[in-house]
ZAKOL-684091 format. One record per residue (C-alpha): residue number from 1; residue in three letters; x negated, y, z. Coordinates in steps of 0.5 Angstrom, whole numbers, plus 500, padded with zeros to 3 digits. Last residue first. Layout:
<atoms>
   banu   zadren    xx    yy    zz
    NUM      ALA     X     Y     Z
...
</atoms>
This chain:
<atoms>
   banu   zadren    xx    yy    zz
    561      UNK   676   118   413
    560      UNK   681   114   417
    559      UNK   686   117   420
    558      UNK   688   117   427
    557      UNK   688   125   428
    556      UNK   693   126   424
    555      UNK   698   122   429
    554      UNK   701   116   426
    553      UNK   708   118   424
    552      UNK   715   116   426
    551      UNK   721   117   423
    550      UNK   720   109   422
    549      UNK   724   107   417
    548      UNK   731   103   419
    547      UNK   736   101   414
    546      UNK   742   100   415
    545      UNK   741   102   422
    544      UNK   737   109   420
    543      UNK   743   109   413
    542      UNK   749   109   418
    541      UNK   745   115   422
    540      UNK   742   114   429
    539      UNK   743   108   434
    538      UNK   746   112   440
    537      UNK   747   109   446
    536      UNK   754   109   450
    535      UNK   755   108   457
    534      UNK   750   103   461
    533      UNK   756   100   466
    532      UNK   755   093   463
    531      UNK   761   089   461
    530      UNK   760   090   454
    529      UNK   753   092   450
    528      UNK   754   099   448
    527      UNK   753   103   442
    526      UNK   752   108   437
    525      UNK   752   109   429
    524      UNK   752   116   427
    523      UNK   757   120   424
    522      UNK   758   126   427
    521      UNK   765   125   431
    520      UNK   761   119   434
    519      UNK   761   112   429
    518      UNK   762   105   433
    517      UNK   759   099   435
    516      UNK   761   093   441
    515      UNK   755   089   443
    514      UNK   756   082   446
    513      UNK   750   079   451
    512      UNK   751   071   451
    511      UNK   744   070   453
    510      UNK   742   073   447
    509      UNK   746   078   442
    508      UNK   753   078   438
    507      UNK   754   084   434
    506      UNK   761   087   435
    505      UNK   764   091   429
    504      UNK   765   098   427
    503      UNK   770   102   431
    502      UNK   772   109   430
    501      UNK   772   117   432
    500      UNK   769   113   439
    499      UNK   770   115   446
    498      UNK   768   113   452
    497      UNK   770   108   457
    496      UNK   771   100   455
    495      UNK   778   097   458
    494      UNK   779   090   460
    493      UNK   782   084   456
    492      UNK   781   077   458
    491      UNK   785   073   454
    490      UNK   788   068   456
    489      UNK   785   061   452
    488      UNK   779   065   450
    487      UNK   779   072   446
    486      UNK   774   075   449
    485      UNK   775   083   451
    484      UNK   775   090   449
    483      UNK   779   096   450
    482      UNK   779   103   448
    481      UNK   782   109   450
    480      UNK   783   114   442
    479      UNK   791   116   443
    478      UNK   794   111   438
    477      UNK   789   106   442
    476      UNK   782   102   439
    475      UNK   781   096   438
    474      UNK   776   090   441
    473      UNK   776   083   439
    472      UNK   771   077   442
    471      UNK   771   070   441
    470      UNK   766   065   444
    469      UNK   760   064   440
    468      UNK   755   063   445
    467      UNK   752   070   443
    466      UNK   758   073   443
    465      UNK   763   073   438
    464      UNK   766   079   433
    463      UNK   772   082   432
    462      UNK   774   089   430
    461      UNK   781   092   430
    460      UNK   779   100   427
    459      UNK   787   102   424
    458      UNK   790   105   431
    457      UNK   794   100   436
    456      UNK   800   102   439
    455      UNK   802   096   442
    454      UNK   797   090   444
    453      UNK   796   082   443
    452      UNK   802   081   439
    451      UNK   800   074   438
    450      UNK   802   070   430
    449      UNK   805   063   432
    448      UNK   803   056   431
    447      UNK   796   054   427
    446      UNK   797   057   420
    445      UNK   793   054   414
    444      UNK   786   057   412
    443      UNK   783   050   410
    442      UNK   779   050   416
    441      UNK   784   051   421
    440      UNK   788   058   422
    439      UNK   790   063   428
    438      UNK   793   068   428
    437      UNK   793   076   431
    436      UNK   797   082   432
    435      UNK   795   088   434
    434      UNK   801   092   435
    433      UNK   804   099   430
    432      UNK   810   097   428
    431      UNK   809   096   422
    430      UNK   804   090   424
    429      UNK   796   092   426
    428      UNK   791   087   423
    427      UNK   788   080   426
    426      UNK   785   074   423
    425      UNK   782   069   427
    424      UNK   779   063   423
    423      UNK   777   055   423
    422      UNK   775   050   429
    421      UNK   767   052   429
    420      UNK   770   060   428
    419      UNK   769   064   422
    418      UNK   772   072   425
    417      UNK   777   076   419
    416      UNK   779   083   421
    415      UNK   785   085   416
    414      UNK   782   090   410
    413      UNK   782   097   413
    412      UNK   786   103   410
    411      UNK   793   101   414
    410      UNK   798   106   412
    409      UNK   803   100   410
    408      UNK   802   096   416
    407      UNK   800   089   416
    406      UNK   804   083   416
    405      UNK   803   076   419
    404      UNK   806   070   418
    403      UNK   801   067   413
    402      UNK   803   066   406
    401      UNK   797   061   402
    400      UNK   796   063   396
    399      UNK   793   057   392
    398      UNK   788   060   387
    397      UNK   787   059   380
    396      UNK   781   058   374
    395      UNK   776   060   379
    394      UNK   769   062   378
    393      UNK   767   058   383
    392      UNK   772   052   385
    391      UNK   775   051   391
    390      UNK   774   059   393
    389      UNK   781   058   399
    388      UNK   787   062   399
    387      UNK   790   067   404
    386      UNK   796   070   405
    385      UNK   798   077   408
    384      UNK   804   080   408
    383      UNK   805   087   406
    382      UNK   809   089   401
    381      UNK   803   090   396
    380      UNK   800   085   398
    379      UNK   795   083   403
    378      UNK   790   079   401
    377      UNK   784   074   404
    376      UNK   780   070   400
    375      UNK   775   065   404
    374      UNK   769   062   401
    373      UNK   768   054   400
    372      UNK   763   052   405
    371      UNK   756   050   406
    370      UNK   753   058   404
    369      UNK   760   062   406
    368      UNK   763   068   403
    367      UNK   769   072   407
    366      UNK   772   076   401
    365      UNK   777   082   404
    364      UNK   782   085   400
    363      UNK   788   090   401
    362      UNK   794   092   396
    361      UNK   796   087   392
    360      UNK   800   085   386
    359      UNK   802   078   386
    358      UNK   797   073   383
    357      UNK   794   070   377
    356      UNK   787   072   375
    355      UNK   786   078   370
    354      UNK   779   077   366
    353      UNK   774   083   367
    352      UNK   769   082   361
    351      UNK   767   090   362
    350      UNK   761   090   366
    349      UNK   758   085   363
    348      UNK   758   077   365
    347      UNK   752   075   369
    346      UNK   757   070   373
    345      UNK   764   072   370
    344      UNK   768   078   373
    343      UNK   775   076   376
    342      UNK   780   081   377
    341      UNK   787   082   381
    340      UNK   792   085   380
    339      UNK   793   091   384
    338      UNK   796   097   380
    337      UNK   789   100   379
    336      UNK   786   093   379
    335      UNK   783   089   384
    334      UNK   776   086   385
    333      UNK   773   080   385
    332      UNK   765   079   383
    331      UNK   762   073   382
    330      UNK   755   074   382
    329      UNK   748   071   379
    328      UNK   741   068   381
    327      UNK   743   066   387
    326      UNK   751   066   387
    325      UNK   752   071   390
    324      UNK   760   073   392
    323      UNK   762   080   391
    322      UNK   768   083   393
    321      UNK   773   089   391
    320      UNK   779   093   394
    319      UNK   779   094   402
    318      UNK   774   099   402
    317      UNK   772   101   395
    316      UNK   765   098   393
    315      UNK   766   093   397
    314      UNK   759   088   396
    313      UNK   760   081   400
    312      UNK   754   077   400
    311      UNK   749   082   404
    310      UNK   743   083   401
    309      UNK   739   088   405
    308      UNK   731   088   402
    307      UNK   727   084   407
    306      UNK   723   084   413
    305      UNK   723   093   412
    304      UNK   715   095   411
    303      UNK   713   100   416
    302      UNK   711   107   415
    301      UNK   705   108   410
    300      UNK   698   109   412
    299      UNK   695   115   412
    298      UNK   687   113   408
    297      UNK   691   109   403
    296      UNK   686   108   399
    295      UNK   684   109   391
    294      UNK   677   109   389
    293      UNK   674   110   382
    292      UNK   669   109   377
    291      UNK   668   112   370
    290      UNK   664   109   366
    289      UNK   660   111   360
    288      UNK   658   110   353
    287      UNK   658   116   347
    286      UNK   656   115   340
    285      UNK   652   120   336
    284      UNK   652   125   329
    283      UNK   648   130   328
    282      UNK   648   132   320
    281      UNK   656   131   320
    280      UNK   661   125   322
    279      UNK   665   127   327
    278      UNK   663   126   334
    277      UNK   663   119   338
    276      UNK   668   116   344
    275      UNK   666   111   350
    274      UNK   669   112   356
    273      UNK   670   105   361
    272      UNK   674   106   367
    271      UNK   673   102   373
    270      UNK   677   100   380
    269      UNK   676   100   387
    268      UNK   682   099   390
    267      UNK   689   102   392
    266      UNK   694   103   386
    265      UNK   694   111   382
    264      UNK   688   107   375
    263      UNK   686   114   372
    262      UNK   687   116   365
    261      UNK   681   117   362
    260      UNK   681   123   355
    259      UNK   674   122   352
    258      UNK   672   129   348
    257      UNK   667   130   342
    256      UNK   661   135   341
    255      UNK   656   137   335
    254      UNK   650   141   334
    253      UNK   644   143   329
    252      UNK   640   148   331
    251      UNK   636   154   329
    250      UNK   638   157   322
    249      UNK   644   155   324
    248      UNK   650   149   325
    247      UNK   655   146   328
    246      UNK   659   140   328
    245      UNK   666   139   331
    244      UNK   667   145   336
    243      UNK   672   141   341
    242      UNK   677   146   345
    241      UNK   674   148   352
    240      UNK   675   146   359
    239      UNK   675   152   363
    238      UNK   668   152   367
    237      UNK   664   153   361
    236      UNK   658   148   360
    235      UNK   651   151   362
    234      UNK   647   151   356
    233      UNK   641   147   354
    232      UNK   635   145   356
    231      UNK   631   150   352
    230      UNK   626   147   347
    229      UNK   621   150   343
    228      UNK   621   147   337
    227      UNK   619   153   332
    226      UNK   618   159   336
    225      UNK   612   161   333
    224      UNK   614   160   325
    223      UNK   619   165   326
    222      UNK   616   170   322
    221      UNK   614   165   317
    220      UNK   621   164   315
    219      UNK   626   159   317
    218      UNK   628   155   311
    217      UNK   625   149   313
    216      UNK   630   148   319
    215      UNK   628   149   325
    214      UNK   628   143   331
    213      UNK   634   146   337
    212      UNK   637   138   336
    211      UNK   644   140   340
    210      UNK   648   135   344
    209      UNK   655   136   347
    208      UNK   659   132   351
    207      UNK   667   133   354
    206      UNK   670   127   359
    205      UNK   677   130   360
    204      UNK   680   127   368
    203      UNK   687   124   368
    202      UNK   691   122   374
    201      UNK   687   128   378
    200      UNK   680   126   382
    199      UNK   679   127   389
    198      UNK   671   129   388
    197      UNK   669   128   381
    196      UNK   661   127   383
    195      UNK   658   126   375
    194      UNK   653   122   376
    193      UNK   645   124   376
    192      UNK   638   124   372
    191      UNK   643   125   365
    190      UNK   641   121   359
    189      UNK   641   114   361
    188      UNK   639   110   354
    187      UNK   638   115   349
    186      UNK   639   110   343
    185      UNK   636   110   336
    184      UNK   640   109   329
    183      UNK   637   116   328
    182      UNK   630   118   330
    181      UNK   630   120   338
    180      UNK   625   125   341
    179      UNK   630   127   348
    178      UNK   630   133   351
    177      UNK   631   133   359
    176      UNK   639   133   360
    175      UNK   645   137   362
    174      UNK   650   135   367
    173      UNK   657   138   369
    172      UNK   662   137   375
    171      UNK   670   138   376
    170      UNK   671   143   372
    169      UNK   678   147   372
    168      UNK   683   144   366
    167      UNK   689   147   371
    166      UNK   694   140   370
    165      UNK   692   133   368
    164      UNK   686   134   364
    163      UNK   682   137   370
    162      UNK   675   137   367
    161      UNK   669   133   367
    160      UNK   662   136   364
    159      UNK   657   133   359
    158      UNK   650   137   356
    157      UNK   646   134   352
    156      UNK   639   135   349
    155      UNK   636   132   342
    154      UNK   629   133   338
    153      UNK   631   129   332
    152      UNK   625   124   330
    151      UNK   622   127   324
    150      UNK   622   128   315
    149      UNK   630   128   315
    148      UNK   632   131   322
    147      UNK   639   132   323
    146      UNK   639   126   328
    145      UNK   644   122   325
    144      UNK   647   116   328
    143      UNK   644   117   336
    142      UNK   647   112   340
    141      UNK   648   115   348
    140      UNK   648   110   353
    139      UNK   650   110   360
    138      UNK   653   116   362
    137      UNK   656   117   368
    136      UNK   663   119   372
    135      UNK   664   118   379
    134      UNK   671   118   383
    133      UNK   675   119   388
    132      UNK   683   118   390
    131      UNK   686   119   397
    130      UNK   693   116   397
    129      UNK   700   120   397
    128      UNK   704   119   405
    127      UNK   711   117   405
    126      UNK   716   118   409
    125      UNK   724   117   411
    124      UNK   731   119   411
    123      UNK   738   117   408
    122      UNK   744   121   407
    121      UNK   751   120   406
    120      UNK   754   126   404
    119      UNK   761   130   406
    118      UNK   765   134   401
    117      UNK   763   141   399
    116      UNK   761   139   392
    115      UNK   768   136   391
    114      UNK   767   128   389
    113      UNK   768   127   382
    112      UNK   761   122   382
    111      UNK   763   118   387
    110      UNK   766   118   395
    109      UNK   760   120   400
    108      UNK   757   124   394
    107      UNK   749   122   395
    106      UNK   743   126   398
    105      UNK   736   123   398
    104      UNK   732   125   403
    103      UNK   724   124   404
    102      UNK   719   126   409
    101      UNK   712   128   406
    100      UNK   704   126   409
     99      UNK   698   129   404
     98      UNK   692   124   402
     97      UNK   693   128   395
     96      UNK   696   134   393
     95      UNK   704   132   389
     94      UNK   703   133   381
     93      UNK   710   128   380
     92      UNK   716   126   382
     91      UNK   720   121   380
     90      UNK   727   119   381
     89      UNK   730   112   381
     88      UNK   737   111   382
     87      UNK   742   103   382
     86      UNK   748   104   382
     85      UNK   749   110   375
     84      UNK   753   115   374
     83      UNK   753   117   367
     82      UNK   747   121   363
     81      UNK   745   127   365
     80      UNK   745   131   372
     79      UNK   741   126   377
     78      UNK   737   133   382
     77      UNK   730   132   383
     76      UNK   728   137   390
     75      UNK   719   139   391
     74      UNK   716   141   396
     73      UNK   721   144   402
     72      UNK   717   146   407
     71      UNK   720   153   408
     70      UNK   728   150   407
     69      UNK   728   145   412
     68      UNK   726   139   414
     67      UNK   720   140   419
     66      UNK   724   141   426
     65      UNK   729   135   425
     64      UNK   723   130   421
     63      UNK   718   131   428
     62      UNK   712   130   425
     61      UNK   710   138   426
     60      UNK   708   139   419
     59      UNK   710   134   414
     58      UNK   712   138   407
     57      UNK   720   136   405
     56      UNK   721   133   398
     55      UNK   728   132   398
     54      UNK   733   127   393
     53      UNK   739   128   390
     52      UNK   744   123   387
     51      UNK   748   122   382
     50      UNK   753   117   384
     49      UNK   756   110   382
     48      UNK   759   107   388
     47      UNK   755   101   393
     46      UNK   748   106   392
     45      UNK   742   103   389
     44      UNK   735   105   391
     43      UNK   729   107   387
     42      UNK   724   112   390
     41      UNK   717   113   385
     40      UNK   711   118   388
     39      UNK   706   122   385
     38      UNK   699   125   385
     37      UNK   694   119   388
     36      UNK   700   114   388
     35      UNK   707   112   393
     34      UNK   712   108   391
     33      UNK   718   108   396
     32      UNK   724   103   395
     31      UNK   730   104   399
     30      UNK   734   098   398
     29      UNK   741   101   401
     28      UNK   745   108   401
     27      UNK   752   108   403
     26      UNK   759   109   399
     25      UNK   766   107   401
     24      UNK   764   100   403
     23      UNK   763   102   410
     22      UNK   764   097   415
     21      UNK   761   092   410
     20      UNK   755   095   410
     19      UNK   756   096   417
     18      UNK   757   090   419
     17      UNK   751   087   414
     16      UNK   745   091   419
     15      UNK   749   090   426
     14      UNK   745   083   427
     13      UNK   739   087   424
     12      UNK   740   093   429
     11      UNK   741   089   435
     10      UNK   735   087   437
      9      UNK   731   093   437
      8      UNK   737   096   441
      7      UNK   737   091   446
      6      UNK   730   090   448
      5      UNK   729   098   449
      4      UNK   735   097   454
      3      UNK   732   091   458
      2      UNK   734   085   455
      1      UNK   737   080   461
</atoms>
């Protein structure tokens, strides 16, 4: 027998696709978080379209509910512009490196004309930002002109790397001995030491300048002791100038030229090659370098999910729409605003909807299945329920099968619908307001008479099977008691204590354990393995199961430097 700890780990991902399903109004899935040096990339999509928000909170404590609030809030992008979109991808940028941040998207819980007071569905999670350093250095410097016609030049340089990215502040600078080059000469590795860019920003501005201090021939006698004397040069600006191009006087002869370097935001080790050159004048040169640069992901990042959450049916409005994947595309069904029923084509666009015959309906439910034709379940709008096979995939037709089952009006959930080794159950709550169930085989026709199993049921019938594939059902009462129980030759049905404000589903779990899921009064998703005497656990939000991230961090202390 699992313990608990066991258990819960076990049956989120045999939950995952229930809930999705449970939940077709709106839910967050396939979270993606892409973190860099100074920015971070979420995409995810929604079952609806929306716009969405997503939060930037500081990690401070490491415990998500005490560190999400409005003091640590680093950043916020809201969609405002364009149309509602399924799939969303919200940047941020000029984060500080190697810092942890807890992320929150936030989307309307029914669409984009959804009241701003109305319930949101949220997804949490974190990410941390990658360490980023680098060096830079000079290899070569090509002398073109050097501003002496009758001798060699007698050349110093000076290199600074500044912040292009935000700021412009310096990060280190360099300056050369002198240099005796004719032109068409090289200076080859000019500066004694690399340039140290510490944790370097997203672009990084190389600026040189070089200086042939000889005088010129028309300096005066009085002059003539200081000629050629060599000062070093002088020590760059702190804040990154504008290029001065070509100077002169009686003393010198100047010029200067900037390289601008996107740095690479993957982790490794990686190169940037600079090379640039200064406008043509009387000293003119050539510059090669390099930057080099190493990105690690010193904090590490939450858990990977094993696999993106791909269920084969997607409904976007409870009871209204399905999709069947079909590998590298999708069929998707849907029910018009006076419930016809539609068909999209594989790789269709979003407005080739073609009107499949049927009478008007009210509920749709799309069983898919991988070895077998999959399984359209409909209630129309008088409220009997048929169900037709998907021989053919698109179908040209269906062959509605009436069933003898009827569904109560204000039913907002599609039937519950179980696959079984011998065919179906399908179960729904009648006019009356009693659990009703029915039986078909495999090609979906009724066998015997429907089942009145229960009066004065509410609308969260759920069938599941254990972990030996019995049958299982359980509901809820007009007056909220629970019951459960397997579903066998003669039911064996007892009640469940506790509270739920719904019933979702029941997941099946080794050694023929059943676990029974519903929401709380709050929304989150909690539940408890039948028969036992454990009471109800609660598993975290709709989004968390769906899927789970790790809320919990590594300990600072366990970084690597």
């Amino acid at each position: 027998m699992p313990n608990a700890s066991s258990w819960v780990t076990a049956v989120r991902s045999t939950l995952r696709p229930i809930l999705f399903d449970i939940e077709p109004a709106q839910a967050i899935h396939d979270v993606v978080v892409t973190p860099e040096p100074e920015n971070a990339t979420i995409t995810f999509a929604t079952t609806r379209p929306c716009f969405a928000t997503v939060e930037l909170f500081r990690m401070v404590t490491g415990k998500v509910d005490l560190d999400m609030e409005k003091a640590n809030r680093e950043r916020i992008e809201v969609e405002l512009f364009g149309n509602a979109q399924l799939s969303h991808r919200i940047r941020f940028f000029d984060l500080p490196q190697e810092r942890r941040f807890w992320f929150r998207i936030s989307v309307p819980g029914e669409g984009p004309g959804t009241a701003l007071g109305q319930k949101k569905i949220r997804h949490r999670g974190w990410f941390s930002t990658f360490r980023r350093t680098a060096t830079c250095g000079i290899d070569v410097i090509k002398i073109l002109s050097d501003s002496d016609s009758a001798s060699a030049g007698d050349l110093t340089f000076e290199v600074a790397a500044y912040d292009a990215a935000r700021g412009d502040g310096r990060l280190d600078l360099a300056l050369s001995g002198a240099f005796t080059v004719e032109s068409g000469g090289f200076v080859r590795t000019p500066f004694a030491k690399v340039l140290d860019l510490g944790r370097v920003p997203d672009r990084v501005a190389v600026h040189l300048w070089g200086t042939d201090d000889d005088e010129n021939a028309f300096v005066s006698f009085l002059e003539a002791p200081w000629k050629g004397l060599q000062i070093p040069g002088r020590l760059p600006p702190e804040r990154r100038p504008p290029l001065r191009g070509p100077y002169s006087d009686r003393y010198r002869d100047s010029n200067d030229l900037e390289v601008v370097a996107t740095l690479p935001v993957i982790v490794g080790r990686h190169q940037v090659r600079i090379t640039g050159a200064t406008p043509i004048a009387v000293l003119f040169f050539e510059m090669i370098g390099a930057i080099d640069c190493s990105v690690r992901d010193v904090l590490g990042q939450p858990p990977r999910i094993a696999g993106k959450l791909k269920p084969k049916m997607l409904a976007l409005t409870a009871g209204r729409a399905g999709g069947l994947d079909l590998g590298g595309s999708r069929l998707a069904l849907a029910l018009g605003e006076t419930g016809e029923l539609l068909r999209r084509e594989p790789g269709g666009g979003a407005g080739r909807w073609e009107v499949l015959e049927s009478p008007p309906l009210r509920r749709l439910h799309l069983l898919a299945r991988e070895q077998a034709p999959s399984l359209l379940v409909a209630v129309g709008r008088d409220g009997r329920i048929a169900t037709a096979l998907l021989d053919r995939v698109p179908p040209e037709a269906l062959a509605w099968r009436e069933t003898a089952l009827v569904q109560a009006e204000d039913t907002g959930r599609a039937p519950a619908l179980l696959e079984q080794a011998e065919g179906f159950l399908l179960a729904c709550r009648d006019p009356a307001g009693r659990l009703v169930l029915q039986r078909l085989d495999r090609e979906a026709r009724p066998l015997g008479e429907p089942i009145a199993l229960a009066e004065g049921v509410r609308d969260d019938i759920v069938l599941g099977s254990d972990g030996r594939g019995a049958a299982r059902i359980a509901w809820c009462d007009r007056a909220g008691r629970i019951t459960a129980g397997p579903l066998g030759a003669k039911p064996e049905l007892a009640p469940v204590p506790g509270e739920v404000a719904a019933l979702v589903g029941l997941a099946p779990l080794e050694e023929g354990d059943v676990v029974l899921a519903g929401l709380d009064r709050d929304g989150r998703v909690i539940a408890r393995r039948l028969g036992l005497e454990e009471g109800w656990t609660v598993l975290g939000t709709l989004q968390e199961v769906v899927e789970p991230e790790s809320l919990e961090p590594p300990p600072a202390e366990a970084s690597a430097d």
